[in-house]
C-alpha positions in Angstrom: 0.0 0.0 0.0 1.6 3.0 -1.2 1.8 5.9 1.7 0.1 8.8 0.7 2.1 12.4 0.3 0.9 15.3 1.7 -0.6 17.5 -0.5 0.9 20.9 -1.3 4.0 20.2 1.0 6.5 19.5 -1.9 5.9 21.3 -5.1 4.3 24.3 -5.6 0.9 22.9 -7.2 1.5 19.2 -6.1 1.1 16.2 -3.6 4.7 15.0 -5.3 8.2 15.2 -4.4 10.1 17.1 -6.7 12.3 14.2 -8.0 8.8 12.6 -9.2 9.2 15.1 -12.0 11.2 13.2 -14.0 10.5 14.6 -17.8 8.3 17.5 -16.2 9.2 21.4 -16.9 12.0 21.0 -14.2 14.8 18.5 -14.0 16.3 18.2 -10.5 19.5 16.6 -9.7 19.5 14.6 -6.4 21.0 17.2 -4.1 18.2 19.5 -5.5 15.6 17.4 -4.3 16.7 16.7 -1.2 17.4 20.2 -0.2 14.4 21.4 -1.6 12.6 18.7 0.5 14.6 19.6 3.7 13.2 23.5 2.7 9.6 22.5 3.6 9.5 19.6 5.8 10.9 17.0 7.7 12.8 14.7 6.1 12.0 11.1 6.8 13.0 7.6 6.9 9.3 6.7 4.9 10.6 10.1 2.6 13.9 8.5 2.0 12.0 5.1 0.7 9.6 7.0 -1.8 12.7 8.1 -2.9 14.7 4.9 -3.3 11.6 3.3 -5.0 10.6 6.7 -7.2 14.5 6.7 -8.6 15.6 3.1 -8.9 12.4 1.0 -9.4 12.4 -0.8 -5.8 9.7 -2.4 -4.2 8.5 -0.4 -1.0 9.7 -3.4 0.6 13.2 -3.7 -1.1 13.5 0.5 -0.4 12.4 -0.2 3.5 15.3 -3.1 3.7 17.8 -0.9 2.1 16.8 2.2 4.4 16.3 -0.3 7.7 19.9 -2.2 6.7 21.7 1.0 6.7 20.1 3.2 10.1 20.9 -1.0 11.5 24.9 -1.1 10.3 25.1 2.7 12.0 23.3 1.8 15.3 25.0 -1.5 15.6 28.7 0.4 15.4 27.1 3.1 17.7 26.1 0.4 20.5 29.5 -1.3 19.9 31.0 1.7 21.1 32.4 2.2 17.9 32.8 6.1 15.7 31.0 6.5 12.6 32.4 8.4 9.9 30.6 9.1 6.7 32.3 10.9 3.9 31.2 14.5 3.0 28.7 14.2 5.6 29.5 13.7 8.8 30.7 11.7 11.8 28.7 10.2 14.8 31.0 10.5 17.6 30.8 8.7 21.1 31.7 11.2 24.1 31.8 9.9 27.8 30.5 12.4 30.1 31.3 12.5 33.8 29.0 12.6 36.9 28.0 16.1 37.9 25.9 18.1 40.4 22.3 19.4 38.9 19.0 20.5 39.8 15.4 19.7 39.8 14.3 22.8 38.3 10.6 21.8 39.7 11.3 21.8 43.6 15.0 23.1 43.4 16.6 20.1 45.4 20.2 19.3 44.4 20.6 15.8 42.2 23.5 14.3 40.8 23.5 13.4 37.2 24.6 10.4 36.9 28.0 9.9 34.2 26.7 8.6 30.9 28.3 7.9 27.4 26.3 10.1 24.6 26.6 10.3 20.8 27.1 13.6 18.7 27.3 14.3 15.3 29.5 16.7 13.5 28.9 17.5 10.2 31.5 17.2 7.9 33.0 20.3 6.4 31.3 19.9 2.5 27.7 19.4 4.4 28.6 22.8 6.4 29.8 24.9 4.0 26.9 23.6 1.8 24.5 24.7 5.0 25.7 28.0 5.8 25.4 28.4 1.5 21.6 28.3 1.6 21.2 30.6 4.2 17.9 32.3 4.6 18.7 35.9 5.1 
């Protein structure tokens, strides 16, 4: 069952993503359609499969494997305590944070925060300069 789009959240006069316009009066490269996606909404891991099947012909099924196989690999490394580095995009990077007095901002009585391992990411220098490029001013 194919999920259906939102209307009027992609293209100016349409329910579609932008890359659905294949032969249409605009061509858009990849990158195009993915910022121009990221421009008016959330970009998900259900987007990411339309995508995967509107491009290459998958099955929904075959796009959610793909999709599911990859967010699995990075979260798998993650939980081994394991870096992730991704090329022109970014790393995932495990910090270990020490203990620490806080506060319950509701009653104001002191609690310690316990010391905990977190993950960050860091986006890679291309995927910032590309960022601070499309500035809105």
């Amino acid at each position: 069952m194919m999920r259906p789009k939102k209307p009027n959240s992609y293209h100016k006069n349409s329910a579609h993503p932008p890359w659905f316009f294949k032969d249409d009066q605009r061509i858009l490269d990849d990158k195009e359609a993915v910022m121009t996606l990221l421009k008016s909404d959330t970009l998900t891991k259900a987007d990411i499969i339309d995508h995967l099947v509107d491009k290459f012909g998958f099955t929904r099924q075959q796009g959610r494997l793909l999709v599911d196989s990859f967010f699995d690999e990075i979260y798998a490394h993650l939980v081994e305590g394991r870096e992730v580095k991704l090329s022109g995009f970014g790393n995932f990077l495990l910090k270990d944070k020490k203990s620490r007095p806080g506060r319950n901002p509701k009653t104001g009585e002191e609690v310690e925060i316990s010391a905990r391992r977190v993950v960050t990411f860091r986006a890679g220098q291309k995927l910032r300069r590309q960022v601070d490029e499309r500035q809105v001013v």
